[in-house]
C-alpha positions in Angstrom: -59.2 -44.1 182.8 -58.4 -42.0 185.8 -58.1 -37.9 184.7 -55.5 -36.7 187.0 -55.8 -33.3 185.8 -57.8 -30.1 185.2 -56.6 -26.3 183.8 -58.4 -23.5 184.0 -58.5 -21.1 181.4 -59.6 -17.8 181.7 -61.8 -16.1 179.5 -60.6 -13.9 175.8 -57.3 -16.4 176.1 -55.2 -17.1 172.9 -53.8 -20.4 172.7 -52.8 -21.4 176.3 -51.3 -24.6 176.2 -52.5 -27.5 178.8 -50.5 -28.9 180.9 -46.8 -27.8 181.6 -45.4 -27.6 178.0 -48.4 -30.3 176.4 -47.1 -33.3 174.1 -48.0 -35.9 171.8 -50.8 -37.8 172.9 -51.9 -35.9 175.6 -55.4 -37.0 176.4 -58.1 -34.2 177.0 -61.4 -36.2 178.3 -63.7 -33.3 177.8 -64.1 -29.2 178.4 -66.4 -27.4 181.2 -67.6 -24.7 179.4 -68.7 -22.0 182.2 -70.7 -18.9 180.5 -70.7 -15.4 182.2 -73.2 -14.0 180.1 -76.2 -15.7 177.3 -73.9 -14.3 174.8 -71.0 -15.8 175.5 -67.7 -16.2 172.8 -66.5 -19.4 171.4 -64.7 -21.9 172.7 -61.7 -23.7 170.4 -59.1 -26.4 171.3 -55.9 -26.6 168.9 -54.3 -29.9 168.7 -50.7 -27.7 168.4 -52.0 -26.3 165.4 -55.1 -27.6 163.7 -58.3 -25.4 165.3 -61.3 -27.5 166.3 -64.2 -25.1 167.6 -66.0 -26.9 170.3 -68.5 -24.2 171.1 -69.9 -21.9 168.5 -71.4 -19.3 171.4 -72.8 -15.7 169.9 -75.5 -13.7 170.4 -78.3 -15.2 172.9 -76.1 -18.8 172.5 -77.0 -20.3 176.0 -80.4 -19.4 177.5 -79.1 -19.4 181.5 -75.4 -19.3 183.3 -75.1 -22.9 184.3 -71.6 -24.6 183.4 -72.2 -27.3 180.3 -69.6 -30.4 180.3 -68.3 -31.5 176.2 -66.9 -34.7 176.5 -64.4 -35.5 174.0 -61.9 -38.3 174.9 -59.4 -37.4 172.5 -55.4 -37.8 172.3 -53.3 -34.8 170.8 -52.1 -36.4 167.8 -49.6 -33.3 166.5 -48.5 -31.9 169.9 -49.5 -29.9 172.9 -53.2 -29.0 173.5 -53.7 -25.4 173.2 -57.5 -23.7 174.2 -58.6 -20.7 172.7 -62.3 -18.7 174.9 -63.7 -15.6 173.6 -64.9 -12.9 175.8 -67.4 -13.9 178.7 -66.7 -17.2 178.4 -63.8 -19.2 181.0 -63.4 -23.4 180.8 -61.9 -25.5 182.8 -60.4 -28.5 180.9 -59.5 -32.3 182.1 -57.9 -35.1 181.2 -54.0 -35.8 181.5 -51.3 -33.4 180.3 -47.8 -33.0 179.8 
């Protein structure tokens, strides 16, 4: 399967939806998870509104700055994807989206 698309979310963001406006059975193929400091916040995608924390970060989380992939190959199953980041922390997600 071909991911035609990529959103960037910055970090300490609530709830930005992927895509356009997201829908059912959007597919997200996985999350870049690019840390700005070791002790970077969590990362959490919402399928419209059940929370899934992908990332746990905290205190001394990552030992070094370098971008981590988590590859999920999931489909939205209740509605838009949504991504919540904590503070230090900024992803870039792919996979196709409404």
């Amino acid at each position: 399967m071909a991911y035609d698309a990529y959103e960037t979310v910055a970090a300490s963001q609530t709830a930005q939806v992927l895509g356009g406006s997201g829908a059912l059975l959007d597919y997200l193929a996985g999350v870049l998870v690019v840390p700005e400091t070791t002790s970077p916040g969590n990362v959490i995608i919402i399928d419209n509104a059940t929370s899934i924390t992908v990332f746990t970060g905290g205190a001394s989380s990552v030992s070094s700055l370098v971008p981590f992939f988590i590859p999920l190959g999931i489909r939205s199953s209740s509605g838009a994807w949504k991504m919540t980041t904590g503070a230090a922390v900024h992803c870039i997600a792919v996979g196709q989206f409404s």
